[in-house]
gemmi code that builds the backbone of each chain (N, CA, C; Angstrom):
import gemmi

chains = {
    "A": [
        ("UNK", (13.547, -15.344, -38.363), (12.334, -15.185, -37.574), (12.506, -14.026, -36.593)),
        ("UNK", (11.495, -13.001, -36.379), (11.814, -11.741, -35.572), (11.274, -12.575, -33.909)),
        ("UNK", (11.895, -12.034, -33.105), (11.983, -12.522, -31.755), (10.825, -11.007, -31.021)),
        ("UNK", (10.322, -10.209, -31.922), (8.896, -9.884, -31.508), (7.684, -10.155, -32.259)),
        ("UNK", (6.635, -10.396, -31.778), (5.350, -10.842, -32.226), (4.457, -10.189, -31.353)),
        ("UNK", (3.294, -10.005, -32.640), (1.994, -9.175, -31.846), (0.844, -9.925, -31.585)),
        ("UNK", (1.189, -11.505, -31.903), (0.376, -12.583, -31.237), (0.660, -13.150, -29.947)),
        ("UNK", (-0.139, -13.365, -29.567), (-0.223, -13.961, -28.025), (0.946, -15.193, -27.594)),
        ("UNK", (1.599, -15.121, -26.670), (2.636, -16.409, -26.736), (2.001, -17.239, -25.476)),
        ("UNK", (2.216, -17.990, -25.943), (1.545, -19.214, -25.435), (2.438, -20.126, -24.797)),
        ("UNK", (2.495, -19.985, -23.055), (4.065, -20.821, -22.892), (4.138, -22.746, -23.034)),
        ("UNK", (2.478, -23.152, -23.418), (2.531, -24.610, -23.595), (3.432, -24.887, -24.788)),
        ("UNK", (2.945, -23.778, -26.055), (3.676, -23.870, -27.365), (4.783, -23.717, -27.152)),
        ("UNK", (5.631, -22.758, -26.720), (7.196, -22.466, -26.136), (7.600, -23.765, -25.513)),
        ("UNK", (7.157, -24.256, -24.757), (8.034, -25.701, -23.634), (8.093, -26.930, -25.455)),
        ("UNK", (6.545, -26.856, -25.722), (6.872, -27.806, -26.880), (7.801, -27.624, -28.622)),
        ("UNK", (8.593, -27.106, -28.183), (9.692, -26.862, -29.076), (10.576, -27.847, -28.219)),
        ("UNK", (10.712, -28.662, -30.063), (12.282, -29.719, -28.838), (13.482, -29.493, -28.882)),
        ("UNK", (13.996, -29.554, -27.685), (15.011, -29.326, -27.467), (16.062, -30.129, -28.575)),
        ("UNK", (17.574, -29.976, -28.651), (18.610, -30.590, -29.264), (19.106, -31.516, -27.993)),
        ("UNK", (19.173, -32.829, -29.420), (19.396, -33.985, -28.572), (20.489, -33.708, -27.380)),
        ("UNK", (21.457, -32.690, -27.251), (22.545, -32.189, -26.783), (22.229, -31.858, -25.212)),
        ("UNK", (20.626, -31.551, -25.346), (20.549, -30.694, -23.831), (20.573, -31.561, -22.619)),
        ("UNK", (20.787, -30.899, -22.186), (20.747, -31.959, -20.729), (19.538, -30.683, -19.394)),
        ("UNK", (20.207, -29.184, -19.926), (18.974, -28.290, -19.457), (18.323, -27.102, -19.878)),
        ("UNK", (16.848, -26.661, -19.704), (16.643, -25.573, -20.329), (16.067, -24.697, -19.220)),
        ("UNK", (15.956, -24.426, -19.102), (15.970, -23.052, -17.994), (15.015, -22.000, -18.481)),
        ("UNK", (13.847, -21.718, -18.368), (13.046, -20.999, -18.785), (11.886, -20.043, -17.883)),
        ("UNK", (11.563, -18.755, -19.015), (11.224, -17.754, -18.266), (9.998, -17.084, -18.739)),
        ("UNK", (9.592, -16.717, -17.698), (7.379, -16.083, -18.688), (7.355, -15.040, -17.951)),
        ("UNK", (7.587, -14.013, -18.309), (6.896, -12.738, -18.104), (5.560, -12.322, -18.437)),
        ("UNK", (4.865, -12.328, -17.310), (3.125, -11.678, -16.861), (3.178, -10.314, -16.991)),
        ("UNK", (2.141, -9.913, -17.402), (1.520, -8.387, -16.993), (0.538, -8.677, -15.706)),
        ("UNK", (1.038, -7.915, -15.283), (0.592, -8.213, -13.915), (-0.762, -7.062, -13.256)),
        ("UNK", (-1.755, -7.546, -12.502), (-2.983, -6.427, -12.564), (-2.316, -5.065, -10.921)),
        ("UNK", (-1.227, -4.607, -11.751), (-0.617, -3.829, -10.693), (-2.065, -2.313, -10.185)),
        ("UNK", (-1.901, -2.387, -8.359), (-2.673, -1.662, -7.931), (-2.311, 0.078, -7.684)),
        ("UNK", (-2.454, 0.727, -8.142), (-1.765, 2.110, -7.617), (-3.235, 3.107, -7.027)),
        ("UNK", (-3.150, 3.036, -5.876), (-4.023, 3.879, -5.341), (-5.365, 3.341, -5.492)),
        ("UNK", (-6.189, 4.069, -6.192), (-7.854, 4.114, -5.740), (-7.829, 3.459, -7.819)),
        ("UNK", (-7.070, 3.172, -8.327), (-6.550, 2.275, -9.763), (-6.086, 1.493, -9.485)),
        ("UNK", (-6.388, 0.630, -10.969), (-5.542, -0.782, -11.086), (-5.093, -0.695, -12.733)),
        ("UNK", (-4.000, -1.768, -13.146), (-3.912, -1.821, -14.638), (-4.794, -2.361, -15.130)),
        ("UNK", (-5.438, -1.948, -16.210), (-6.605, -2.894, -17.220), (-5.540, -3.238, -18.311)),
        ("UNK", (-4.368, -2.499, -18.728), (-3.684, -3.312, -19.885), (-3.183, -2.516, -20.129)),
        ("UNK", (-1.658, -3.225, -20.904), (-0.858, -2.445, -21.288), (-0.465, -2.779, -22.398)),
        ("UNK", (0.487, -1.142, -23.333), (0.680, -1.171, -24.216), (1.886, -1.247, -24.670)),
        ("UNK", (2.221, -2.239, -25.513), (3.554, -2.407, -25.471), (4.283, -1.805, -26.456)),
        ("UNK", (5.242, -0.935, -26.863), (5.833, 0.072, -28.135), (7.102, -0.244, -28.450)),
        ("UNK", (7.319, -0.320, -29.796), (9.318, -0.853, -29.730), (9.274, 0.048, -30.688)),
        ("UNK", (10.916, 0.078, -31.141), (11.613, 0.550, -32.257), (11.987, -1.066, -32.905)),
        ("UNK", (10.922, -1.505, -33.815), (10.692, -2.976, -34.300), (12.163, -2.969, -34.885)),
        ("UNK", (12.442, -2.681, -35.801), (14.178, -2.821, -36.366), (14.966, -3.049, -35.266)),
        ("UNK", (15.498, -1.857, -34.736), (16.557, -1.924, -33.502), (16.399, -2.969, -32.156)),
        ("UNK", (14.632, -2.916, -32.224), (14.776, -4.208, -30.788), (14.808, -5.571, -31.579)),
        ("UNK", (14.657, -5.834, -32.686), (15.205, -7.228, -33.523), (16.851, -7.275, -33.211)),
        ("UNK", (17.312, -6.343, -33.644), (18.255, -6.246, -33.398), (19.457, -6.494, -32.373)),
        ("UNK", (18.824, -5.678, -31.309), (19.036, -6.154, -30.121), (19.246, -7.418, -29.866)),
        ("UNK", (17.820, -8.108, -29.833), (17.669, -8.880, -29.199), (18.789, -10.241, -29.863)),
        ("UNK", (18.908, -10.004, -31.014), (19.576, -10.925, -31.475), (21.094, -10.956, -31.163)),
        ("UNK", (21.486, -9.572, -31.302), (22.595, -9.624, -30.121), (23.070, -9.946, -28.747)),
        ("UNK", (21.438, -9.604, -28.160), (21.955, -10.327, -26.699), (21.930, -11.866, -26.506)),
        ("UNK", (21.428, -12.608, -27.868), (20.986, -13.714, -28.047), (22.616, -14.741, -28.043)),
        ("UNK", (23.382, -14.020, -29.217), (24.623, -14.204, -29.507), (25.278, -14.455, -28.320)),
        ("UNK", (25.306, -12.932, -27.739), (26.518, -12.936, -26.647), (26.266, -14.241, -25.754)),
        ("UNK", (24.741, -14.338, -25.538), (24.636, -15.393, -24.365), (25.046, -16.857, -24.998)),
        ("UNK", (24.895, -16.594, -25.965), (25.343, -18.382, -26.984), (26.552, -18.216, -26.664)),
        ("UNK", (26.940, -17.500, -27.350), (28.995, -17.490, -26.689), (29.477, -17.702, -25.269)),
        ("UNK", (28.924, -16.713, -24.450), (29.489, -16.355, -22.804), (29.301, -18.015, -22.381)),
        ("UNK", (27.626, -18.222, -22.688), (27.250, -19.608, -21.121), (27.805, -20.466, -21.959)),
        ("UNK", (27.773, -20.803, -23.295), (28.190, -21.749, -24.266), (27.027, -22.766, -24.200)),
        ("UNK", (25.635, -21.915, -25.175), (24.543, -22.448, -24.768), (24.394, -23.413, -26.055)),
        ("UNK", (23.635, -24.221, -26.079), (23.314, -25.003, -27.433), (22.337, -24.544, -27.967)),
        ("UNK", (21.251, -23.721, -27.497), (20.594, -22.522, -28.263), (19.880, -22.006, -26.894)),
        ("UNK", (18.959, -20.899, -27.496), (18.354, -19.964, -26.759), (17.105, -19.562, -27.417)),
        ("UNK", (15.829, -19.347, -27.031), (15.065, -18.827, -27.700), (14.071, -17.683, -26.770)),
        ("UNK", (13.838, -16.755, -27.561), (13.783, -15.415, -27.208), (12.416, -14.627, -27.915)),
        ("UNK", (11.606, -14.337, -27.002), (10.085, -13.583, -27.717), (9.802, -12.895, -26.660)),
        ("UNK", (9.121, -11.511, -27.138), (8.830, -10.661, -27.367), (7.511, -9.489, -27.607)),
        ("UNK", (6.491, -9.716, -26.537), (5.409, -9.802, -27.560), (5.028, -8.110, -27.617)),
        ("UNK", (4.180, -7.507, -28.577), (4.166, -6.011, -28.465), (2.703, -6.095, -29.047)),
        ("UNK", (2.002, -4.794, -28.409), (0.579, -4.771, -28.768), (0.018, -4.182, -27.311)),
        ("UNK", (-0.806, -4.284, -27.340), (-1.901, -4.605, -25.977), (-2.132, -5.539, -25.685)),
        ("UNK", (-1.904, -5.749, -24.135), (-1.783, -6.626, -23.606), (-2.725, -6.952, -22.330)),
        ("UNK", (-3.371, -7.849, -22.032), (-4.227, -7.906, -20.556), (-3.306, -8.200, -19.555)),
        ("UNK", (-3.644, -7.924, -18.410), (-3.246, -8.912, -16.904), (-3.633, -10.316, -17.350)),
        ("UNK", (-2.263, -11.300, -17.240), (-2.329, -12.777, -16.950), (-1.428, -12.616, -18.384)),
        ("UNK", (-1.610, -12.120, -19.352), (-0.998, -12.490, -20.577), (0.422, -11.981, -20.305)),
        ("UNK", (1.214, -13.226, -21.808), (2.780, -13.387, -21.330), (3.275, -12.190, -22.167)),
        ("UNK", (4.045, -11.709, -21.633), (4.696, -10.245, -22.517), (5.984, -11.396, -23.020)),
        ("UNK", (7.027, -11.790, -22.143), (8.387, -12.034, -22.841), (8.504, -13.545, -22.557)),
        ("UNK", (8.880, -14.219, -23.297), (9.450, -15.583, -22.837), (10.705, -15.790, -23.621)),
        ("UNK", (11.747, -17.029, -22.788), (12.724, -16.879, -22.618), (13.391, -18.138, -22.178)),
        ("UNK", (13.917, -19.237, -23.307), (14.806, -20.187, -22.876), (15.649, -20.612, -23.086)),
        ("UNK", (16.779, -20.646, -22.323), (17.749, -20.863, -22.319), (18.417, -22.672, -22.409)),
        ("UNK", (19.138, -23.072, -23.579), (19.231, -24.420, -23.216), (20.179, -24.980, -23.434)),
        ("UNK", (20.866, -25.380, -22.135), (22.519, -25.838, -22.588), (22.539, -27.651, -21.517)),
        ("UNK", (23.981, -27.626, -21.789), (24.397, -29.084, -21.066), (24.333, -29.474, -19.926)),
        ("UNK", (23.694, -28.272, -19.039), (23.563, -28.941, -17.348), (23.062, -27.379, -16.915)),
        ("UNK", (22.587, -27.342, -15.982), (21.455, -26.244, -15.496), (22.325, -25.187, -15.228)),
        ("UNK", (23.361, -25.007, -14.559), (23.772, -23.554, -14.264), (23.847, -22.916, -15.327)),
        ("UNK", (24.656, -23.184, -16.351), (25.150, -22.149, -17.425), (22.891, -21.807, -17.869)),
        ("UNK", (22.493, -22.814, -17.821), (21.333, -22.489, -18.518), (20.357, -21.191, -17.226)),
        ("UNK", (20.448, -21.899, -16.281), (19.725, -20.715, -15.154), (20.409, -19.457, -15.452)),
        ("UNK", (21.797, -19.777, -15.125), (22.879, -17.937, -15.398), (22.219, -17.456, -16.469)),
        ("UNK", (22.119, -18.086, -17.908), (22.260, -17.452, -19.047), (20.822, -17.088, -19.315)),
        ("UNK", (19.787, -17.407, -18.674), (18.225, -17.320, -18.770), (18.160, -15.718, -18.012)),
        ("UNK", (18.282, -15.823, -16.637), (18.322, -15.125, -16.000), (18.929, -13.257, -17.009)),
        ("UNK", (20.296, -13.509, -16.923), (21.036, -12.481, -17.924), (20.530, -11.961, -19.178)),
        ("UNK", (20.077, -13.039, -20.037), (19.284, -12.608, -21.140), (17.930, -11.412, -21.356)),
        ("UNK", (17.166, -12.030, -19.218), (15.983, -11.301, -19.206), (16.481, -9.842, -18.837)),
        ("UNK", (17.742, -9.609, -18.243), (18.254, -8.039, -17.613), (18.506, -7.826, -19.000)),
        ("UNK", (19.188, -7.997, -19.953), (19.590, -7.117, -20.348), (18.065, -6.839, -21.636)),
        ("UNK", (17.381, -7.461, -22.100), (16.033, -7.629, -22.047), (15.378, -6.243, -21.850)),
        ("UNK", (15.317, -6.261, -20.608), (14.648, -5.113, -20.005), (15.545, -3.908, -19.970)),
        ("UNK", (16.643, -3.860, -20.319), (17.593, -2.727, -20.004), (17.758, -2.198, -21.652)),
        ("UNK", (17.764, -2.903, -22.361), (19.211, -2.362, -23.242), (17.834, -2.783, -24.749)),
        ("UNK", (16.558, -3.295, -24.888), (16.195, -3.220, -26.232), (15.189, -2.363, -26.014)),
        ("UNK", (14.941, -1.984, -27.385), (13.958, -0.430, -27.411), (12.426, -0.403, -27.482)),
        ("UNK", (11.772, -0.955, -26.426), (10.645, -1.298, -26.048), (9.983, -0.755, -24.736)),
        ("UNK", (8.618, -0.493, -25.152), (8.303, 0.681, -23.634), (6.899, 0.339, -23.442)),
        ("UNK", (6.436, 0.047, -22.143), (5.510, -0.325, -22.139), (4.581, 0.723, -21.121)),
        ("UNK", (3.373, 1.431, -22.111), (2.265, 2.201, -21.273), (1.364, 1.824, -20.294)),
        ("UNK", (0.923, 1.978, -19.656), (0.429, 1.393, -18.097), (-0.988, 2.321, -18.191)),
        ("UNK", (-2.302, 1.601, -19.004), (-3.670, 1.943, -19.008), (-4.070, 1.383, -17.768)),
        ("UNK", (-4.933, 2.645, -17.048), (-5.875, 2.211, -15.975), (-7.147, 2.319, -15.526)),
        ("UNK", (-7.723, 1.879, -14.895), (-9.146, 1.691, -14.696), (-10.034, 3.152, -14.351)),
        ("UNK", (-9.494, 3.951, -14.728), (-9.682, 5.164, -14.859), (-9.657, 6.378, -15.628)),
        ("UNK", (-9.130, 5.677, -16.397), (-8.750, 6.017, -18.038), (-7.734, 6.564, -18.725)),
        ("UNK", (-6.895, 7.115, -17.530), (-5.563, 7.795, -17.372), (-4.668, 6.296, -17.795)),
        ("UNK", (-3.360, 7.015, -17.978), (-2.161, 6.533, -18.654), (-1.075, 6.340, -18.305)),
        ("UNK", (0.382, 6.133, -17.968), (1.303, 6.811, -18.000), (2.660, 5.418, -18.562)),
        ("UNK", (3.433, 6.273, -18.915), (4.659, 5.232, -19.311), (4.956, 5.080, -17.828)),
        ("UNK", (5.428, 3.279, -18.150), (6.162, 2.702, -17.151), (7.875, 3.117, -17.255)),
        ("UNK", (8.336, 3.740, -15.638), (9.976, 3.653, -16.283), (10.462, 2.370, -15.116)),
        ("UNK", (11.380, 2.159, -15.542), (12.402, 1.195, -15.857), (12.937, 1.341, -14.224)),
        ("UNK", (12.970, 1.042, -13.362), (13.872, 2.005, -11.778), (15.599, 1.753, -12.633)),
        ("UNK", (16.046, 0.912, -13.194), (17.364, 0.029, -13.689), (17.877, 0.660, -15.236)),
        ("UNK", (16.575, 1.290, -15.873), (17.344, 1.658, -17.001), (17.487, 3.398, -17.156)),
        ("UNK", (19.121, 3.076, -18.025), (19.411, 4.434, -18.034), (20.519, 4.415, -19.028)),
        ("UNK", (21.182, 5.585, -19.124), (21.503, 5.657, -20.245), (23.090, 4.637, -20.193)),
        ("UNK", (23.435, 4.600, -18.822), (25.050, 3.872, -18.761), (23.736, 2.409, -19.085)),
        ("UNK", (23.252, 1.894, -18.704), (22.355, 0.255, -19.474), (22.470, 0.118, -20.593)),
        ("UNK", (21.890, 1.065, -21.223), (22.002, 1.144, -22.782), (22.565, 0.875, -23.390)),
        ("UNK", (23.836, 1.914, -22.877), (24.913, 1.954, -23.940), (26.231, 0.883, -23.376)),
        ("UNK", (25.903, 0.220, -22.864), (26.977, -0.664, -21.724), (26.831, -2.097, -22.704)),
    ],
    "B": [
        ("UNK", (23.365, 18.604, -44.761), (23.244, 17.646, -44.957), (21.368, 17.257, -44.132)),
        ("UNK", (21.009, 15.883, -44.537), (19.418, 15.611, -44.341), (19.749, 14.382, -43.131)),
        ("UNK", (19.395, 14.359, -42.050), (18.705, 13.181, -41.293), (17.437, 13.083, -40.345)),
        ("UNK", (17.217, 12.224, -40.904), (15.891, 11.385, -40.360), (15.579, 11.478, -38.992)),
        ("UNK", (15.036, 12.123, -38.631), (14.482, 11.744, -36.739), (13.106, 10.947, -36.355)),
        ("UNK", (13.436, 9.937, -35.984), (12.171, 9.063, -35.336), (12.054, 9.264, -33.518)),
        ("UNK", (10.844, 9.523, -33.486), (10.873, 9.870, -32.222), (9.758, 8.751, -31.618)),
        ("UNK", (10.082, 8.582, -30.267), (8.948, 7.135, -29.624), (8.517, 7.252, -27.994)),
        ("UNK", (7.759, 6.151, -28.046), (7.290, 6.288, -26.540), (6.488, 7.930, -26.215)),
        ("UNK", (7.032, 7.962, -25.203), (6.855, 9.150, -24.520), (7.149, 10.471, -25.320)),
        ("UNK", (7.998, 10.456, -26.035), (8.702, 11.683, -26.691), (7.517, 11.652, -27.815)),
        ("UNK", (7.467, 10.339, -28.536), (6.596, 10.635, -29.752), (5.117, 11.102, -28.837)),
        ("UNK", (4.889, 10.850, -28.188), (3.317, 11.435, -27.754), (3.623, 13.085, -27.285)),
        ("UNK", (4.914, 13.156, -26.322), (4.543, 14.556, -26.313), (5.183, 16.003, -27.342)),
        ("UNK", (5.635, 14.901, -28.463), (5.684, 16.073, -29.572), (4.888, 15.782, -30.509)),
        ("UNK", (3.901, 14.944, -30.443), (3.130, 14.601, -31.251), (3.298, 14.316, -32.461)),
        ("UNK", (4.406, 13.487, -32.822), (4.429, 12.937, -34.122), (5.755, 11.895, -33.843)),
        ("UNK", (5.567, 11.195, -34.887), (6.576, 10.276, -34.606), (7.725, 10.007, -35.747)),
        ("UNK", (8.068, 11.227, -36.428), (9.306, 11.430, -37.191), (9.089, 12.761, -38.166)),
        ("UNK", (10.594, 13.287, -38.433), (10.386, 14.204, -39.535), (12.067, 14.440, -39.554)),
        ("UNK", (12.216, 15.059, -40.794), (13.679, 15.215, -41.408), (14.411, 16.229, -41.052)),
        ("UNK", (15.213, 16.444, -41.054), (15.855, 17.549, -40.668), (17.137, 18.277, -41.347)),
        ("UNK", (17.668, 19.440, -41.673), (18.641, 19.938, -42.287), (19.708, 20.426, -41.755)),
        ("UNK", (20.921, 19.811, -41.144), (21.773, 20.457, -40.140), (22.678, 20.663, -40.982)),
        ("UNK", (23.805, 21.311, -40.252), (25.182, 21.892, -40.676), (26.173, 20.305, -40.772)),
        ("UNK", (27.329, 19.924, -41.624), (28.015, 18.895, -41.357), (28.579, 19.001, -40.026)),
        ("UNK", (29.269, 17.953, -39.608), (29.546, 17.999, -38.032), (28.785, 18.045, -36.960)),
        ("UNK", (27.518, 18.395, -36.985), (26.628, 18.192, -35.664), (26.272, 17.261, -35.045)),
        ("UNK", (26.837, 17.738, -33.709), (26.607, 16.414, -33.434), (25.206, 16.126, -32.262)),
        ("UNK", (24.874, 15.043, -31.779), (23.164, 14.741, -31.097), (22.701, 15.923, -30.444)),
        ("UNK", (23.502, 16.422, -29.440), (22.675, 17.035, -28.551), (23.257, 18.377, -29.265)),
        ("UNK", (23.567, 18.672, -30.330), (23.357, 20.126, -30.664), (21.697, 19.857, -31.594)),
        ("UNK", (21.489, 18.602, -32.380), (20.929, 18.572, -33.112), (18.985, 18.535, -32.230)),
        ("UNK", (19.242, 18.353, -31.250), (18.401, 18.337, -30.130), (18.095, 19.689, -29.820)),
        ("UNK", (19.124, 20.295, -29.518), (19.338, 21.688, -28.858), (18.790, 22.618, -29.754)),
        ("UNK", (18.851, 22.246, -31.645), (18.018, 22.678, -32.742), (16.273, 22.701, -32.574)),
        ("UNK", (15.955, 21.293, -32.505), (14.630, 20.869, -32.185), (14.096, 21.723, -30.880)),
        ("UNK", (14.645, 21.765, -30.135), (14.013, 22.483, -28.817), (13.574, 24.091, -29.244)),
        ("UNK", (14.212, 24.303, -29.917), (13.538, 25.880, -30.234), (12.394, 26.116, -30.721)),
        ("UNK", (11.873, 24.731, -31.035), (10.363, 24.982, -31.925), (9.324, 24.566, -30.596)),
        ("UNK", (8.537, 25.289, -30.614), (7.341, 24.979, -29.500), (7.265, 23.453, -29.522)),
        ("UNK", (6.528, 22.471, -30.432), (6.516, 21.633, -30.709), (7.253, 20.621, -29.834)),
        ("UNK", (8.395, 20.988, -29.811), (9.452, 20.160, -29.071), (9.855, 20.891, -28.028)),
        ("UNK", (9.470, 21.254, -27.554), (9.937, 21.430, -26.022), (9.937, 20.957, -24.988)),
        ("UNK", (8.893, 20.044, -25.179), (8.434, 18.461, -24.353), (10.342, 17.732, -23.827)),
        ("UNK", (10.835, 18.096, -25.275), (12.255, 17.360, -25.091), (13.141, 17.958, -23.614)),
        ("UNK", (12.797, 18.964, -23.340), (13.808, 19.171, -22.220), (13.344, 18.847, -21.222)),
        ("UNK", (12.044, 18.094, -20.512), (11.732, 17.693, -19.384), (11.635, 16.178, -19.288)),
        ("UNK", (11.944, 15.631, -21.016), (12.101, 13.726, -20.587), (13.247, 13.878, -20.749)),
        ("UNK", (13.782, 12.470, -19.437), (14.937, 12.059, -19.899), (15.540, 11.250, -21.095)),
        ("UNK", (16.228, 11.357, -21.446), (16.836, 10.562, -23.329), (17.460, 9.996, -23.840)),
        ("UNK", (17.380, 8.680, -24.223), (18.535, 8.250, -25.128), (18.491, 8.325, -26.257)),
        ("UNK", (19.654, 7.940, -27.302), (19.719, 8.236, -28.414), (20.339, 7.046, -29.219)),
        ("UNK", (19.772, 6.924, -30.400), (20.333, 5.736, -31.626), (20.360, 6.627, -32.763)),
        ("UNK", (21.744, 6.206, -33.416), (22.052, 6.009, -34.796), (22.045, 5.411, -35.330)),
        ("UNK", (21.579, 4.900, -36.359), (21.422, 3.949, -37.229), (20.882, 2.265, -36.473)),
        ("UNK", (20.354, 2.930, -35.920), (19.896, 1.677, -34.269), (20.889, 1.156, -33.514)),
        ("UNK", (21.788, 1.951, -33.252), (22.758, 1.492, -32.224), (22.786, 3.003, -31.008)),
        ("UNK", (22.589, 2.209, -29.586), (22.951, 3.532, -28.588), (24.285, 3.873, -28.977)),
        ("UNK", (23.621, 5.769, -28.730), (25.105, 6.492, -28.790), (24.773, 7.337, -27.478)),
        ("UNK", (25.981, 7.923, -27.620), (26.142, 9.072, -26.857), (25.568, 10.433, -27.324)),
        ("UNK", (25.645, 11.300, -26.411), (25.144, 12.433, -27.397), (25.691, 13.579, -27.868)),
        ("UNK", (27.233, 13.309, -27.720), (28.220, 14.018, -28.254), (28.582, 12.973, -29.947)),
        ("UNK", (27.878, 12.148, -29.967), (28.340, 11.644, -31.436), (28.000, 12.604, -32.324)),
        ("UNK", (28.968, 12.412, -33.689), (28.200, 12.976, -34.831), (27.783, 12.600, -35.758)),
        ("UNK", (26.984, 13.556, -36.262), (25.846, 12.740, -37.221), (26.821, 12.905, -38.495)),
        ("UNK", (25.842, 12.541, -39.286), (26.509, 11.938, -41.178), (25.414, 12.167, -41.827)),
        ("UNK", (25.642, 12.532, -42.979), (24.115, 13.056, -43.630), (23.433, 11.649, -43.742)),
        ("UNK", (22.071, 11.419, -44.337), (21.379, 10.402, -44.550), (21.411, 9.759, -42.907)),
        ("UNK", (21.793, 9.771, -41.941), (21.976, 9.001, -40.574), (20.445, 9.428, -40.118)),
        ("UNK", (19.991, 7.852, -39.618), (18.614, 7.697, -38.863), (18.803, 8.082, -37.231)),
        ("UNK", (18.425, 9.133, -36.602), (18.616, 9.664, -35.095), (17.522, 9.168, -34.540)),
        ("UNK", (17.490, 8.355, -33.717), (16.191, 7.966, -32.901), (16.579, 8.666, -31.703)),
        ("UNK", (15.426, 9.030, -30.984), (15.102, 9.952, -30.012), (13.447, 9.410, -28.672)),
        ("UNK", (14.491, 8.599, -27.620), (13.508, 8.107, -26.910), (14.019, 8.231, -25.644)),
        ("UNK", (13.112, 7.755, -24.174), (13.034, 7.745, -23.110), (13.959, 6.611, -23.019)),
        ("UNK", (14.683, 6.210, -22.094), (14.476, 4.951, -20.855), (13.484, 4.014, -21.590)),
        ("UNK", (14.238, 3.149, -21.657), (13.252, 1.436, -22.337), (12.836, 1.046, -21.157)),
        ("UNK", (11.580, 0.153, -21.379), (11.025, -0.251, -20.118), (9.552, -1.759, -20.374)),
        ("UNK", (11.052, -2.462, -21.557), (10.143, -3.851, -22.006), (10.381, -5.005, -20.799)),
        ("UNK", (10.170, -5.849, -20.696), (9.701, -7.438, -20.245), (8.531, -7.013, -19.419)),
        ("UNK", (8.433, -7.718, -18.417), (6.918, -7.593, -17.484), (7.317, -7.347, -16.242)),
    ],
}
model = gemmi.Model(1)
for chain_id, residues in chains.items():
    chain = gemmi.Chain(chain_id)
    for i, (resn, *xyz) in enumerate(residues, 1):
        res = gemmi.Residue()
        res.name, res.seqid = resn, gemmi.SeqId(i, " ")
        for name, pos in zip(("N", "CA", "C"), xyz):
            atom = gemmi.Atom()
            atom.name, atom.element = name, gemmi.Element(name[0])
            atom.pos, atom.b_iso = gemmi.Position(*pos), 0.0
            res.add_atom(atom)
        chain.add_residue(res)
    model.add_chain(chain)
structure = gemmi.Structure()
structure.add_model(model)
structure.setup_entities()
């Protein structure tokens, strides 16, 4: 299953995935587009762009490492790409292991490197008709390749 | 030798396309193969974004070298979650 989708994620559907009888916690995360204000503009929506292969990719790697590091009993990880409104969820993100820290740590970590290290870029349309890519203040090329 | 350049984001809009092939010398490595591309009007956009680079979808550096048939992706600074 690819951990991006150009359908809407829905975080009622996400919580109702059941957990393994194993968990004791899941730790979970919803990323908004948010109706950010810049000046005499606002966002009407954004566009979200990957390198679909390589950010599968990714993501499934950072998926791994975090199964290994927190010693999670799983993790689940989406992605969404398209156009997007204010209020709608771009990324969700849960983490679910045997007692809450490893699951908060490993939720948390999953979303940095998330935003740092898979190949996804999101354009910032505004109420004015102008454009511009969003950058990253955190990503760079030591993120990347780290 | 032939590799593939996919270009995205930002880069693909301001060279206006989002891939084409290329014919280098063996041994070249990213940022000579860059330093190629920049000579064409087209791409000149490339020397005012900043860049990372994938081979075969893994970040490299840009002293790596390429291999014939090798996929070079050519993008900005990622800038996914919300």
């Amino acid at each position: 299953m690819s951990h991006l989708t150009a359908k809407p994620i829905l975080p009622e559907a996400f919580f109702l995935l059941k957990p393994p009888l194993l968990a004791g916690a899941a730790a979970t995360f919803f990323g908004m587009v948010r109706e950010d204000r810049h000046g005499n503009k606002h966002v009407v929506k954004l566009e979200y762009h990957s390198y679909a292969s390589m950010a599968d990719r990714r993501i499934r790697a950072i998926r791994e490492e975090a199964m290994a590091r927190w010693g999670l009993i799983d993790a689940r990880i989406l992605h969404r790409v398209g156009t997007l409104l204010p209020g709608e969820t771009a990324i969700a993100v849960a983490a679910i292991s045997g007692h809450r820290a490893e699951a908060f740590a490993a939720c948390e970590e999953i979303v940095e490197h998330m935003k740092h290290t898979v190949p996804i870029w999101k354009k910032e349309c505004f109420s004015d008709g102008t454009f511009e890519w969003a950058v990253c203040r955190h990503a760079g090329h030591e993120a990347a390749l780290s | 030798m032939k590799v593939d350049v996919l270009l995205f984001a930002a880069v693909k809009d301001a060279c206006g396309r989002e891939s084409l092939r290329v014919e280098l010398d063996e041994g070249t490595r990213v940022s000579e193969a860059i330093g190629t591309l920049r000579r064409y009007p087209a791409f000149t956009a490339l020397e005012k974004l900043p860049l990372l680079f994938a081979v075969n979808e893994e970040f490299v550096q840009e002293d790596t070298v390429l291999r014939d048939s090798d996929v070079l992706a050519v993008m900005t600074p990622v800038s996914g979650g919300a």
